[in-house]
Structures are given as C-alpha cells and as structure tokens.
N, C-alpha and C positions, 0 to 999 in steps of 0.2 A: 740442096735444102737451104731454106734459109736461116742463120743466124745472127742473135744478138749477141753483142759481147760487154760485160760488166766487168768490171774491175774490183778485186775484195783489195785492199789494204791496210785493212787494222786484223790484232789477236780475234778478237771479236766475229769479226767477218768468217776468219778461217775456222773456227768450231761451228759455226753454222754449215759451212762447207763437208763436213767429215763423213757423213754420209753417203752422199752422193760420188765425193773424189775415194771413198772405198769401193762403193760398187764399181764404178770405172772402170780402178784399176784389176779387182778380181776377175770381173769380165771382160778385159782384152784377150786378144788373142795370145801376146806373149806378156803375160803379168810383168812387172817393173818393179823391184823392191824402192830402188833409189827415186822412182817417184810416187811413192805410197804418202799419203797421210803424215804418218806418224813418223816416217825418214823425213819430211822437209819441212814438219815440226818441230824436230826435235835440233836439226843443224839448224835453223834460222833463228829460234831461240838464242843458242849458243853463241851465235856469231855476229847478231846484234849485243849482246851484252860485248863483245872482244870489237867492234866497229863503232859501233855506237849512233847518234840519232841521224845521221845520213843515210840511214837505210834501213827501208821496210818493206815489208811484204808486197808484192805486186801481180794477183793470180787471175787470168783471164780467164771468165768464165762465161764459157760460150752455150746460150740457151736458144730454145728450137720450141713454139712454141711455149712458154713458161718455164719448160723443164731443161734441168742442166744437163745438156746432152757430152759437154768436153768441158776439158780444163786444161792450163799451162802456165806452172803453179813459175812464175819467174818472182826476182829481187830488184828492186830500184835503189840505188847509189851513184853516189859522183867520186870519180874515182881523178886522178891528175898522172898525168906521165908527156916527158919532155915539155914543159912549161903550159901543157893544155887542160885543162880542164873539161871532163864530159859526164852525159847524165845518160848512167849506162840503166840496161835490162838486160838480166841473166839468169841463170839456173841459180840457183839457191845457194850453193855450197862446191865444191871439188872435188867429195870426198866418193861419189856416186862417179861410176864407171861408165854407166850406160843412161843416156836421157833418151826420152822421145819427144819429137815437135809438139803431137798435144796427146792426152788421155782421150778417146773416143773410140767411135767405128767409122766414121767418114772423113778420111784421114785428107780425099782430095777437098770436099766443103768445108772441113775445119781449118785449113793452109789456107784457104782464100781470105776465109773470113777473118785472121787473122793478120793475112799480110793486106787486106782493108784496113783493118782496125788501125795499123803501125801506119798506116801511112794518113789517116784521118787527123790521130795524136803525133804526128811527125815534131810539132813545134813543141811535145812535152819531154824529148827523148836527142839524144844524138848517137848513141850507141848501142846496139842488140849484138851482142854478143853468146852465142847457143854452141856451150862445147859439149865432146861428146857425144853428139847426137845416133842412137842405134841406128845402124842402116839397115830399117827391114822394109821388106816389099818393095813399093817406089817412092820412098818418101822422098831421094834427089830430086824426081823427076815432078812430086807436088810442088814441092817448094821453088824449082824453078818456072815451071807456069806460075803460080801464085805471085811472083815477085817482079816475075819480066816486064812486066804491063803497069806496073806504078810508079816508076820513075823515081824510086829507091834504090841507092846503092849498094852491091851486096854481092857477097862470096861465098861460096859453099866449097868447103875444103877438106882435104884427106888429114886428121888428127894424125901426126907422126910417130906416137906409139900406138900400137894394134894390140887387139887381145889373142891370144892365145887360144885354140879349142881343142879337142878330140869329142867325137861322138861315141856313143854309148848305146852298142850293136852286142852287146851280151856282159854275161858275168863275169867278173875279171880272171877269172881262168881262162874263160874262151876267149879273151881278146889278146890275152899274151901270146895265143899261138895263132892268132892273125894272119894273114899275111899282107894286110895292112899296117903292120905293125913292122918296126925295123927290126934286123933280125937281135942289133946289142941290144934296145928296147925288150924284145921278149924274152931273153936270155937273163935280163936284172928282174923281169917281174917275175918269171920263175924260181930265181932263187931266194928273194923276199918274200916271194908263198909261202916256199916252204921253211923260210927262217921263221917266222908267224905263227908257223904252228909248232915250234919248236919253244919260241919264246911264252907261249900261252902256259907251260909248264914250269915255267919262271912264276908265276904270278904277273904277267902282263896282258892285258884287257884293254880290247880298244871296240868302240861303242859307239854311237850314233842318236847324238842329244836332240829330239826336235822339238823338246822344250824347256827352254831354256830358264825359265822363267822359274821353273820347279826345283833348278840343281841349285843347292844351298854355298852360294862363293865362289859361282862360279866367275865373276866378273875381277874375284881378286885372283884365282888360280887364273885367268887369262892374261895377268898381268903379271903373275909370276914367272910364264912361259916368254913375256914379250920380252922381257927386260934378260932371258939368252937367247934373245934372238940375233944373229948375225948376218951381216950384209955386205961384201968384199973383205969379210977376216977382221970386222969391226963390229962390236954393238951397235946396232939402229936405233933410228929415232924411237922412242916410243907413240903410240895410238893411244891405244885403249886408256893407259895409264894418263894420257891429259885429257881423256873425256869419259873418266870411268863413269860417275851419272846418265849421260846420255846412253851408254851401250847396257845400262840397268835398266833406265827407259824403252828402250829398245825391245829388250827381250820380255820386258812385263806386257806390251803391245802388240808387237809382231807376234811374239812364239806363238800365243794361244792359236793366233793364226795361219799358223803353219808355213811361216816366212823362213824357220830355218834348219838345217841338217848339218847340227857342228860333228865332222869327224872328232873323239877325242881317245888318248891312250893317256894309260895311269896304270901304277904299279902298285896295290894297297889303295892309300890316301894320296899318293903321290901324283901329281901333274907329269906329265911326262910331254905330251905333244899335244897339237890341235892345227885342224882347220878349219874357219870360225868359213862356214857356206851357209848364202842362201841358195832357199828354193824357190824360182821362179817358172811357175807352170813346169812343162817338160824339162827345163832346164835346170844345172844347179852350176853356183857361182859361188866361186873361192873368191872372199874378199881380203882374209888374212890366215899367215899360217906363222907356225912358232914351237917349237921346240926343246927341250932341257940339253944343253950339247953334253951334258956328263952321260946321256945315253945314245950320242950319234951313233953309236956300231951296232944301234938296232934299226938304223934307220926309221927312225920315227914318220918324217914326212911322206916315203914309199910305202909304208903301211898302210896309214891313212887315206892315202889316193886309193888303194885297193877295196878299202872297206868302203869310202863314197861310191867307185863303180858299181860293188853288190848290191848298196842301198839305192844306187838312182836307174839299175836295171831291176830291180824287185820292185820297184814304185812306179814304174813308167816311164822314168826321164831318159832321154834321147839325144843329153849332150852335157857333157863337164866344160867348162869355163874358166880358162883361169885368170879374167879379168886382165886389166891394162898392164902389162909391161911384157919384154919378150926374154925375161932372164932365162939362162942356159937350160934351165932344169926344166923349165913349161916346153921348152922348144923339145926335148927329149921324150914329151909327154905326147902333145897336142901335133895332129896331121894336118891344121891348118890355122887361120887368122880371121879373126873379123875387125873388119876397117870401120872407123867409127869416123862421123864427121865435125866438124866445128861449121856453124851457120856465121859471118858477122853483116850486118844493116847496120846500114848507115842514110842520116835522113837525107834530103835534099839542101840543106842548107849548105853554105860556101863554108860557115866551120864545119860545118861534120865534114865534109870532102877535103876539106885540110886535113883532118886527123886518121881518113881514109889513105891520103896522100904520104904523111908520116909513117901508116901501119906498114904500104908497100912498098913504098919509098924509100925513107930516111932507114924505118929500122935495120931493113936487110943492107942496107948501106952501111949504117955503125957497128953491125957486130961482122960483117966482112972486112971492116978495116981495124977492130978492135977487139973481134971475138965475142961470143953471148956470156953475158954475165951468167953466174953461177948463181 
C-alpha cells in the first residue's frame, strides 16, 4: 500500500496526534506500553527541560489515504563524541525496554516507506540510531529488504543485554511442579507458598493494584520502597524518586487504561515490597521491583512473582517478563531470553561514513586498548 509520510515536531502537533497513536497502539497485536502516547509524552517533556533547545520532537506519521495508518514517534538532537558532531534520530528516551520500528499493521509497507522517507531527507539527518528494538515476527528481515536497496548505511544488531522470560502455562501451584521448571526452582516455590499462607496470619497482604491512580501515596510509598532497594549489597540509584511527577502522570493516564498490574505487599499501613508491572496484551512486564530489607526473611520479592503468576493466569496472560538485564534472580525464574535489536543508519554522505567508520572502527579499537569507560 502506498504511503505518505509527515513529520509532527512541535507539543502542538503531538495533542493532535493522541487519538489516533492510542488506537494504534490498543490495536496492535502485541500492545507497547513504552510506545504509548502518554509514555513518550511524558519522558520527552522531561528530557527536553534536562537537554534543552537542541532537541524536539520528531514523529513519522505515515498516512494511506488521509488517514493515519502508522507512526514512529522518534527525537531529533545533535549529540558530539570524539570531536564529531551529528544530527541524530532516535527513540525518545532509554527508559523503555522494548521499542517497535513503527505502530501499525503493515509492518513490510511501513519499513519501506519509511526507509524511503530516510533516504529522501538523507541531507537533514547523519545518524538513526533505533535501540531496543522488539524482535517480533520478521521485522529483521523488513528492515533489511527495506534498506538494502537505498544506498544507506546501516546495521542491525543483537542488543548485548537480553531480557529475561518465563511463560505462564498455569497457576503458580501448577507451575512449581512443572517439569519444566528446575527441580531447586520448584522446591523454593513450594516453600514460599506455603510460607504465604502462614505469613497472611501475621497481618501481611499482598494485592494486585491495577489502578493506580485510586491508591492515595502511592508514588510516595514507592519511593519509600526504592530508597531499600539494594544492588551488589549497596543502595541503588533511585528512579521514581528523580521523576516522581512523571510516574503520578503516568498512573492518572495509563491506569484507567489498564496499562498496569503493580504486585504490592503491606503490613497494616505499612509498604513492605512491590513490583511496579505493566500490562501489555497477553503479556505482563516487570519494569521495577523493591523492597523493605527489614522484611527479607519473608521474601517479599518471591511472594510477589507468585501472586503476578495467579493474576496473569486468571486474566489470560501467557508470559511474565522481566525486562532488560539477566541478574541472578530472573535467570532462576525465566526458561528463556528475548534478544532485542539496535537498528543504526547512517546517510550517504563521506561524514556520516566517517562517523560509521569511528562507531566500528576507532571505538572497538579504544576500549580494546583502554577498556570501556564506565
């Protein structure tokens, strides 16, 4: 099919947009939290007040007939490394685990029209950078037709942290006795069952918020949790806590629309643990999790994995996530990995092929003879 493609780059533009990039994303096959509306509103706000007037909005909005049939809501900035100067396009933010090439249903005519479009504006642009990108269906294999043929430089590359999964093939009693499950594996979910129902006579309550937007504090009791949070036997950076607004934003937005399923345990009034999941179609994704350590020897965290199982095998969902990184604890959980890609383009011009030249070049050169900066 054929499409047009328009460019939105003012605030302006994108409330116009809000309709259409809802429907979109409700109606794809695998819904996208991190490229909803209201997620790449709300970080791009954010991160132009922290970058400032070199970078605004940049969202490709590709119509079929008059009507906005896709979108791919990217950022325009000039960014400098090793004395080069380039005028990048990229995903909005970092904070988002999982991107897709575009919001639509015609995933091979929206790649074309798109790696048209890049290569029509080649002389406004030196760098396309697309991390994360989900690998579902055949998007490597859109994107490399789409690209082969324009005389565009360009990589499509395996992202070197993976995410973690386990599917969700029953309710977490029946999966601990698995036999897909390791046998240490189902020997700790059985004893944390039945610690659960032992602790419930304690006064401990653990629940299933899916909206969020109703629970009065909660964005400060999440920030109570985050600040004992621990990460190699150290307190971690804080989140929430440098963008409490934005995750208040969030939840007056999203929740009504059913973006989320916070595991949460509490004692009384007490915060005890959480993990802050979305829900994405059949799927649910742990973006953040955290803890009180003055109650590790209830294991708060293995609780809460238990009580999301029951919830996203009572609702339909057919897979837990535990998003980007492969710490010890997800690998004891999850029976396997989803590999995420990074897309980079680069235009035809002799600078942009120098700074192609640097990316594969020089860099794996300097940190093999100096090590990768931290």
């Amino acid at each position: 099919m054929p499409y047009s493609v328009e460019t939105v780059t003012t605030e302006e533009g994108l409330s116009r947009l809000e309709d259409a990039w809802n429907r979109l994303n409700q109606s794809a096959m695998q819904p996208n939290v991190f490229m909803s509306y209201d997620w790449y509103r709300a970080w791009n706000r954010r991160l132009s007040e922290r970058h400032g007037g070199d970078r605004r909005p940049h969202v490709l909005v590709l119509k079929n007939g008059g009507e906005i049939a896709g979108l791919l809501p990217l950022v325009y900035h000039t960014a400098s490394r090793y004395g080069l100067t380039a005028r990048k396009l990229e995903f909005a933010e970092t904070f988002g685990d999982y991107h897709e090439l575009v919001l639509g249903n015609d995933l091979e005519g929206m790649t074309r029209a798109i790696a048209e479009y890049l290569m029509d504006t080649r002389d406004e642009w030196d760098v396309v950078e697309l991390r994360d990108l989900r690998e579902a269906g055949n998007t490597p294999a859109a994107i490399n037709r789409a690209l082969s043929g324009t005389g565009l430089v360009y990589r499509l590359l395996p992202e070197p942290v993976r995410c973690p999964y386990m599917p969700i093939v029953g309710s977490a009693d029946s999966m601990v006795t698995s036999e897909t499950r390791r046998a240490e594996g189902c020997r700790t979910f059985r004893k944390e069952r039945q610690r659960l129902k032992r602790l419930t006579e304690e006064g401990l309550r653990v629940r299933i918020i899916e909206d969020p937007q109703r629970e009065p504090g909660l964005v400060e009791k999440l920030i109570a949790l985050e600040g004992q949070k621990h990460v190699g036997g150290e307190l971690s950076a804080p989140f929430i806590a440098e963008h409490p607004h934005i995750f208040q934003q969030l939840f007056d937005t999203l929740g009504p629309r059913g973006w989320f399923a916070i595991g949460y345990m509490e004692q009384g009034d007490r915060p005890v643990g959480v993990r802050l999941v979305f829900r994405c179609g059949t799927k649910l994704w742990e973006f953040l999790t955290a803890y009180d350590h003055s109650f590790a020897r209830w294991s708060p965290g293995i609780m809460l994995v238990l009580a999301l199982l029951d919830y996203g095998f009572d609702h339909g969902c057919d897979e837990f996530d535990f998003l980007r990184g492969e710490e010890s604890y997800k690998k004891e959980w999850s029976s396997d990995v989803h590999q995420s890609r990074r897309l980079l383009i680069w235009n035809p011009r002799w600078a942009s092929r120098a700074r192609a030249w640097v990316y594969f070049d020089v860099k794996p050169l300097v940190y093999s003879l100096f090590g990768k900066a931290e």
